[in-house]
C-alpha positions as CSV (number, residue, x, y, z in Angstrom):
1,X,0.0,0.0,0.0
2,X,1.9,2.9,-0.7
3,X,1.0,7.2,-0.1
4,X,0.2,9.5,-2.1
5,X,1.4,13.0,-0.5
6,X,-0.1,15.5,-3.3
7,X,-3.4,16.8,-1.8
8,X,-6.0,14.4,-2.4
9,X,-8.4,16.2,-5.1
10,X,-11.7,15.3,-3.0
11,X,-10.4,18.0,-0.3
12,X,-9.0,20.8,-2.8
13,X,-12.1,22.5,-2.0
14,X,-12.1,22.2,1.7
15,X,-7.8,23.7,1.3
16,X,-9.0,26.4,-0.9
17,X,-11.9,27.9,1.6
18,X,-9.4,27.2,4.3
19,X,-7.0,29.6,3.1
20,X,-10.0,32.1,1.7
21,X,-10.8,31.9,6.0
22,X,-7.6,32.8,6.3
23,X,-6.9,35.6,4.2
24,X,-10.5,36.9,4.0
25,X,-11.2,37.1,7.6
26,X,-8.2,35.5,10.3
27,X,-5.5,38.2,8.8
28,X,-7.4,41.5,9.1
29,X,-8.0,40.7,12.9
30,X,-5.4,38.8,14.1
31,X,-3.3,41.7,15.7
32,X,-6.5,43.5,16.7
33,X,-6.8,40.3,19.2
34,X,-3.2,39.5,20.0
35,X,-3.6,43.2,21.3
36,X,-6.8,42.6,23.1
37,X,-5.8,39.4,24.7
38,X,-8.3,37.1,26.8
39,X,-11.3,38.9,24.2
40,X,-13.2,36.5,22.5
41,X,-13.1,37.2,18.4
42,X,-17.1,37.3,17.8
43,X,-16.0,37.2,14.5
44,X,-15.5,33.1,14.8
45,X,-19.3,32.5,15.7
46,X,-20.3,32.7,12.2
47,X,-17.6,30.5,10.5
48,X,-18.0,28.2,14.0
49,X,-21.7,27.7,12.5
50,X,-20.5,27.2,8.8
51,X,-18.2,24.4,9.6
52,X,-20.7,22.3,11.8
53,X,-23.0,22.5,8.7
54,X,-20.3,21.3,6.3
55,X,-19.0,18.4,9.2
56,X,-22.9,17.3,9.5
57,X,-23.0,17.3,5.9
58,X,-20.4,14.5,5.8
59,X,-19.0,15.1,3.2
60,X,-15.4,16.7,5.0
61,X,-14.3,17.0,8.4
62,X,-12.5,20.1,9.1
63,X,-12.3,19.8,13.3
64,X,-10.9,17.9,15.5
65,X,-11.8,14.1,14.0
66,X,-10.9,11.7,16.2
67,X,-8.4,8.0,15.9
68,X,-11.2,5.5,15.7
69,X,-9.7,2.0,14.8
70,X,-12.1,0.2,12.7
71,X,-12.3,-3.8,12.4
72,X,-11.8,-5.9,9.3
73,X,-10.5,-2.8,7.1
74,X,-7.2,-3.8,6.7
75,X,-7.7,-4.3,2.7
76,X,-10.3,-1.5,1.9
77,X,-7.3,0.3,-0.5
78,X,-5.6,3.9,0.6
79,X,-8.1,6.3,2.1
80,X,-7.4,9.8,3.1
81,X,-10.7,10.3,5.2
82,X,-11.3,12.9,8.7
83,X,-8.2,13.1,9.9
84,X,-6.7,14.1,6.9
85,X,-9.3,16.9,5.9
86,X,-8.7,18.3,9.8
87,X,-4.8,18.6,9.4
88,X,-4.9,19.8,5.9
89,X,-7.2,22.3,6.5
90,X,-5.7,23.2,10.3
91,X,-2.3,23.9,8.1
92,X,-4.1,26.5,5.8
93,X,-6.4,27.7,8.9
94,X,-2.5,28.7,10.8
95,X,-1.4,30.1,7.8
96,X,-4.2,32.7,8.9
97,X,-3.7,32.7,12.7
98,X,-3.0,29.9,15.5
99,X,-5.0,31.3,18.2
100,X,-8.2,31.9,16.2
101,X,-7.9,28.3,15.4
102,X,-7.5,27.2,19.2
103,X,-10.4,29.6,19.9
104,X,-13.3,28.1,17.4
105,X,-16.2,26.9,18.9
106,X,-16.4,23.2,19.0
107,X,-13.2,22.4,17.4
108,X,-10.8,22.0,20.5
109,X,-8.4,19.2,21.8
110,X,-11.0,18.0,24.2
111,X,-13.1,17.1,21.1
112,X,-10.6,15.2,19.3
113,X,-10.1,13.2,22.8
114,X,-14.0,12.8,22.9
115,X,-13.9,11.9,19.1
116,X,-10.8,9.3,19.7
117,X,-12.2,7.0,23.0
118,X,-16.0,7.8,23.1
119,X,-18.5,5.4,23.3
120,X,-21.3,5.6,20.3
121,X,-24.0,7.1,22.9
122,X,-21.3,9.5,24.6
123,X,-20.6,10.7,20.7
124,X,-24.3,11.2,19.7
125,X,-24.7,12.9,23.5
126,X,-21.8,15.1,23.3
127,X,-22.3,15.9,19.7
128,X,-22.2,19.9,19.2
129,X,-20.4,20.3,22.5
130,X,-17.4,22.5,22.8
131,X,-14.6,20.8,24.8
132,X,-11.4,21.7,26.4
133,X,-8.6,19.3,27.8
134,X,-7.6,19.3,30.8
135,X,-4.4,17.3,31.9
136,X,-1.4,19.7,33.1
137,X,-1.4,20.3,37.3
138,X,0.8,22.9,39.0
139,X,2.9,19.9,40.0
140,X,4.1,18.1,37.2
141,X,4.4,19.5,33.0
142,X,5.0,17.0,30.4
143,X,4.6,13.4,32.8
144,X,1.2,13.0,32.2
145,X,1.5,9.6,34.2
146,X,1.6,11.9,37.5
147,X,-1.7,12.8,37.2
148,X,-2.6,13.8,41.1
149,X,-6.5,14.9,40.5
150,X,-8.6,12.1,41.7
151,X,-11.7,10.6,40.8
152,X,-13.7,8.1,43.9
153,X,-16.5,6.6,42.5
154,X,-19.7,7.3,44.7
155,X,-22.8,5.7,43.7
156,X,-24.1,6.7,40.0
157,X,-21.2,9.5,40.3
158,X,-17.9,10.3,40.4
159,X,-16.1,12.5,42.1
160,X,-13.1,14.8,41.3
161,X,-10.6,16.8,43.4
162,X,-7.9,18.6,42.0
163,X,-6.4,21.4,40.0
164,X,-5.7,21.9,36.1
165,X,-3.8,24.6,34.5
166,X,-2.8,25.5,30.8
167,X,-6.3,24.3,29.5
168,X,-6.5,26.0,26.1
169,X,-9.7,27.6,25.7
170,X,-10.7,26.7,29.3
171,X,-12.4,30.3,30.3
172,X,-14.9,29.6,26.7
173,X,-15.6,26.2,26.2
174,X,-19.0,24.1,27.1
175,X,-17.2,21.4,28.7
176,X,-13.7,19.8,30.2
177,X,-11.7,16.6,29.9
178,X,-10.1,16.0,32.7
179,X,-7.5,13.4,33.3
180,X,-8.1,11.9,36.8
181,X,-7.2,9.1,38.5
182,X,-9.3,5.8,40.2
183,X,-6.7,5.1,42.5
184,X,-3.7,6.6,42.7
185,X,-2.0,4.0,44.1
186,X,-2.4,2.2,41.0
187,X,-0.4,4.3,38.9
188,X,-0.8,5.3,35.4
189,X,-3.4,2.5,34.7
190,X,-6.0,4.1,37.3
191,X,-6.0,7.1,35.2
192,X,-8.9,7.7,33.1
193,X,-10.7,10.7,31.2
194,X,-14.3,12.8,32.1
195,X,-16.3,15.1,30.5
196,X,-17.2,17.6,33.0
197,X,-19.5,20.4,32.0
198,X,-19.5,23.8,32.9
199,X,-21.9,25.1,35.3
200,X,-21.1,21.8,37.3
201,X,-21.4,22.8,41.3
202,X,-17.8,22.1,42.5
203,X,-15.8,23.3,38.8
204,X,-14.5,26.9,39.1
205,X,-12.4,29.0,36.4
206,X,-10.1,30.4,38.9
207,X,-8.0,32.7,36.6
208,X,-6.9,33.2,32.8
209,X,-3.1,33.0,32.2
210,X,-1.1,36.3,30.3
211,X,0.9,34.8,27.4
212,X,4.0,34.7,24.9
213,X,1.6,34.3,21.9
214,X,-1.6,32.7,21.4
215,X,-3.4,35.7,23.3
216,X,-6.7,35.7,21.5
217,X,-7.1,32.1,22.9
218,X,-7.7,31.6,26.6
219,X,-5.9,29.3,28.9
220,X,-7.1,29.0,32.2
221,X,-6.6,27.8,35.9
222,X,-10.0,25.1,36.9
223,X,-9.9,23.5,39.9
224,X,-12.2,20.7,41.2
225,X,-13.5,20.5,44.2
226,X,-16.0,17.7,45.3
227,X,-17.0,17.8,41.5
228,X,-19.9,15.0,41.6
229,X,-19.7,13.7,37.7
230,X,-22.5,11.6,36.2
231,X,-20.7,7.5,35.6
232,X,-21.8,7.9,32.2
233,X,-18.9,10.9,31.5
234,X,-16.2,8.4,31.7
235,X,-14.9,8.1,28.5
236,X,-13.7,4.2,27.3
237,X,-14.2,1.5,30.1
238,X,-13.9,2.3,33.9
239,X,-11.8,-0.8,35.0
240,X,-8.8,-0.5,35.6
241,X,-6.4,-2.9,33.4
242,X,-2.6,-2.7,34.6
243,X,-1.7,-4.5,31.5
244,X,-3.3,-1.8,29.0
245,X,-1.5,1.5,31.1
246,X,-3.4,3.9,30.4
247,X,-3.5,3.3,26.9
248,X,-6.6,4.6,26.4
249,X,-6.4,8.1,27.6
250,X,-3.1,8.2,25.6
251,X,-4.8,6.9,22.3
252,X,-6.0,10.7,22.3
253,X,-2.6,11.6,21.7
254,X,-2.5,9.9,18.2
255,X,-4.9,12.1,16.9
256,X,-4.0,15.2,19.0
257,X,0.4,15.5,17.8
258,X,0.0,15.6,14.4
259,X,-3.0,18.1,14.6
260,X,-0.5,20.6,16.3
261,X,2.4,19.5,14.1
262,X,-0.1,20.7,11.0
263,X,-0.5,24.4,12.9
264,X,3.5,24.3,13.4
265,X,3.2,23.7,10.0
266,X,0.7,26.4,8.9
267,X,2.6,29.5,11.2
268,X,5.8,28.3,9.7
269,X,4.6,28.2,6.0
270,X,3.1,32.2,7.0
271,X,6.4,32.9,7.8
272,X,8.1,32.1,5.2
273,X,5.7,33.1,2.4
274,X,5.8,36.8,4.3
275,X,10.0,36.7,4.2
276,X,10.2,35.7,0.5
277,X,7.7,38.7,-0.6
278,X,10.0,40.7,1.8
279,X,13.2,39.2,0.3
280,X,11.8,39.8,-3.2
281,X,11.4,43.3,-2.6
282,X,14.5,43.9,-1.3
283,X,16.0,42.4,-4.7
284,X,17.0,39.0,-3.3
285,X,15.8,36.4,-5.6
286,X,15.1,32.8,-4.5
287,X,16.3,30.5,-7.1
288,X,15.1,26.4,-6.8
289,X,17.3,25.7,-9.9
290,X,20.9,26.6,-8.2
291,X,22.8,25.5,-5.8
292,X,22.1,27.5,-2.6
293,X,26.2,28.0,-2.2
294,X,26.0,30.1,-5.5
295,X,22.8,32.4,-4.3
296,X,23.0,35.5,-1.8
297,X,23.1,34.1,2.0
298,X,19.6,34.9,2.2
299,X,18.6,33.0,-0.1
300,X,20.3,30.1,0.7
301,X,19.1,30.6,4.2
302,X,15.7,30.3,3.1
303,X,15.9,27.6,0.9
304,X,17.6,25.9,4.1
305,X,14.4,26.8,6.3
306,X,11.8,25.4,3.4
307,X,13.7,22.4,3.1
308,X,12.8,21.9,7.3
309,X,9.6,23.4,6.6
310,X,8.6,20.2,3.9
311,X,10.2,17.6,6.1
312,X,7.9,18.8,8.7
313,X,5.2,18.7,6.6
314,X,6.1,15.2,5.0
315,X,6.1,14.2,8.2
316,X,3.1,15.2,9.6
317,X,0.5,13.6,6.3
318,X,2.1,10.4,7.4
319,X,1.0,10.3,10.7
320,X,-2.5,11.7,9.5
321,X,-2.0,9.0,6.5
322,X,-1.4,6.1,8.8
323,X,-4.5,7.1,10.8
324,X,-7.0,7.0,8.4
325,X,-5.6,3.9,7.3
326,X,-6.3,2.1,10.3
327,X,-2.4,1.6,11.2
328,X,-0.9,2.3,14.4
329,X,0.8,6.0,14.2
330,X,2.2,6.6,17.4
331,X,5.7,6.7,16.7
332,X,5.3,9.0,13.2
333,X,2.6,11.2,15.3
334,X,5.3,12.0,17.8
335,X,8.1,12.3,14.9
336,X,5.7,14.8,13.1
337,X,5.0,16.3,16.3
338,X,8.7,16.9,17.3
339,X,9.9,17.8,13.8
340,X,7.4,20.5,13.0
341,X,7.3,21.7,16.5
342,X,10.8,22.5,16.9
343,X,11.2,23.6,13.0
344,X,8.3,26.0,13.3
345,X,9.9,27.8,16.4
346,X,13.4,28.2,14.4
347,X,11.7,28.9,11.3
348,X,9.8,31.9,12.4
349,X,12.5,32.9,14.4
350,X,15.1,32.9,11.8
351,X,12.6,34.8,9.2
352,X,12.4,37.6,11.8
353,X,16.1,37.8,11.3
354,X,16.2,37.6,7.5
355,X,13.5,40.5,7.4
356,X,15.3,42.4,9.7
357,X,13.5,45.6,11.4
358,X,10.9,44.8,9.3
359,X,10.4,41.3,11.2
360,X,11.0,42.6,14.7
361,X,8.4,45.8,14.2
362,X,4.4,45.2,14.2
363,X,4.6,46.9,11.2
364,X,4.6,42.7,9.8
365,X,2.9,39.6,11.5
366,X,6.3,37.6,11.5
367,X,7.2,38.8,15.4
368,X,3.9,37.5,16.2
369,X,4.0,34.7,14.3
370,X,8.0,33.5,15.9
371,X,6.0,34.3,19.5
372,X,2.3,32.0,18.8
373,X,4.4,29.2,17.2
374,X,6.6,28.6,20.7
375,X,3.8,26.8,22.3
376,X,3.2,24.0,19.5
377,X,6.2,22.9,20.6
378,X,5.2,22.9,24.2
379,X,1.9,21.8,24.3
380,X,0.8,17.9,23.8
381,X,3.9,16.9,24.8
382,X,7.5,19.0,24.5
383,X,10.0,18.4,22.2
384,X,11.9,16.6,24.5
385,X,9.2,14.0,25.7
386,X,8.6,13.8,22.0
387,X,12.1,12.4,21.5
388,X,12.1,10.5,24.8
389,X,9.0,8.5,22.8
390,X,10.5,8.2,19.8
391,X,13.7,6.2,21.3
392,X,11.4,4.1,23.8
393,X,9.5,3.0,20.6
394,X,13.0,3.1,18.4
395,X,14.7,0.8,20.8
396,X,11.8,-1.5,21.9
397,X,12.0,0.3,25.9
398,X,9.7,0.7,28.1
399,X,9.2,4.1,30.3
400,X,10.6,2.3,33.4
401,X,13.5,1.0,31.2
402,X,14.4,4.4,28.9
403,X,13.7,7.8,31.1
């Protein structure tokens, strides 16, 4: 079975009105909101409302889809389906600006985790609901493992105690998944994931967080106290299997990497579409038919950056690829993940060299561009847990064996 990376033709459509989003009506407000941060861009309702009539359609999926492992499809042919629309058009939608994507009703991380391990009742009952993920406590970053926030069964409920911080669209959304533990005694296999809803007695938006970048999305403190969640909001099964870890509340994470790798990938592309107009108009002339040693250092340093840049990208329709295709894709999700993530940040930042005054001023979007890209490769998992998963996976070790 082999992949085809040119776009696949069925989604040229979806790419073009991406980028039309993005030009048309991310572009003209994106530093209006970066100024006013924590302000919620009204402007998103309306193209919030188009894109859940063209995902109920069926015919594309341009949110967060979800990594659902189907039986018996192993020889159905290649298939570029959901997950492929979301990261293609995610790419074009970052191109625009990565904060109004995080900040679009309905499309956040929480609904890819819901999409990924959901149950089909939980999918029809939390269908239209906007959701927000919620694993990061003030006492542990990237070891997701170290989940403290607890969950104690009590009757037809659950209930949680704890603190998250760093949820993305926390202050806005309808709804949080919150990583919790059964039994913390346990370990990483008591850890599961709910769907708590706002206006539950016991969930309180304590503050929202002043950022690098991102600042027309909100990321907010929510602690949990005595939160009494309905049984029915656990997402995937409630035992507790020490052989499976806590694979399923990780199976999120397949979808989630290469989702941020494409919006590395779409602030990176920005950037460097931005610095070759600028380079052009300074006289400096990119050409793809020399050798980069014969060309004026700017050039070469570009042509340098693209070739990261499509690596990156190569990388990331793999994972996406392998997905659809019903073939396990952790290893290429966190290689797409890692790549683009730390490309992205040296991309942007090296174009806000090449521009010069141009690229430091907010005269351009680059400077805002090098700051919003910083956190794709933080968030779901830094660069260096990213390559701490790719050896364990590389070398056949386990987390115990490889830390």
């Amino acid at each position: 079975m082999s992949i085809n990376l040119e776009t696949p033709k069925k989604f040229g459509m979806l790419v073009n009105q991406a980028h039309q989003v993005s030009t048309e009506i991310f572009r003209p407000i994106s530093r209006k909101y970066d100024r006013a941060e924590h302000e919620y861009p009204k402007e998103l309702d309306m193209l919030a409302s188009l894109i859940d009539g063209m995902n109920a359609s069926g015919e594309t999926n341009t949110g967060a889809g979800g990594v659902r492992r189907e039986t018996g499809s192993a020889d159905r042919g290649n298939r570029n389906g959901t997950n492929m629309s979301s990261v293609l058009s995610i790419i074009e939608a970052c191109w625009g600006d990565v904060a109004m994507v995080l900040s679009m009703p309905r499309q956040g991380l929480g609904n890819a985790a819901i999409a990924s391990v959901a149950n089909d009742e939980q999918l029809e009952r939390f269908n239209g609901v906007w959701a927000s993920m919620a694993i990061t406590e003030p006492s542990f970053g990237s070891d997701s493992s170290a989940v403290k926030t607890t969950a104690v069964r009590d009757g037809d409920h659950y209930v949680i105690n704890g603190e998250k911080i760093y949820v993305t669209a926390g202050g806005r959304c309808d709804a949080v998944v919150v990583w919790a533990s059964l039994d913390r005694s346990l370990g990483r296999a008591a850890i599961k994931s709910f769907v708590v809803e706002k206006g539950t007695p016991g969930m309180v938006v304590e503050r929202l967080e002043h950022k690098l970048g991102i600042r027309a999305s909100d990321t907010a403190t929510i602690t949990f106290t005595d939160c009494r969640v309905p049984a029915e909001n656990l997402l995937g099964s409630p035992e507790i299997e020490a052989d499976q870890g806590f694979a399923g509340v990780m199976q999120t994470f397949d979808n989630t990497r290469p989702l941020v790798a494409g919006m590395a990938v779409g602030c990176a592309r920005a950037a460097l579409d931005e610095t070759e107009d600028l380079l052009k108009r300074a006289g400096v002339e990119i050409d793809y038919d020399r050798p980069a040693l014969s060309q004026h250092a700017a050039a070469a340093t570009y042509l340098q950056l693209e070739a990261d840049w499509e690596a990156a990208y190569l990388l990331t329709l793999q994972a996406t690829w392998l997905a659809d295709n019903n073939k396990p894709n952790s290893l290429q999700a966190s290689m797409a993940k890692a790549k683009a993530g730390r490309v992205g940040t040296e991309i942007t930042l090296r174009c806000v060299e090449l521009a010069g005054t141009l690229g430091y001023s907010e005269d351009s979007l680059l400077e805002k561009w090098a700051r919003d890209s910083k956190i794709l490769d933080i968030f779901e998992g830094t660069q260096q847990i990213q390559q701490l998963i790719i050896a364990r996976r590389l070398l056949n070790k386990s987390s115990a064996q490889l830390k």
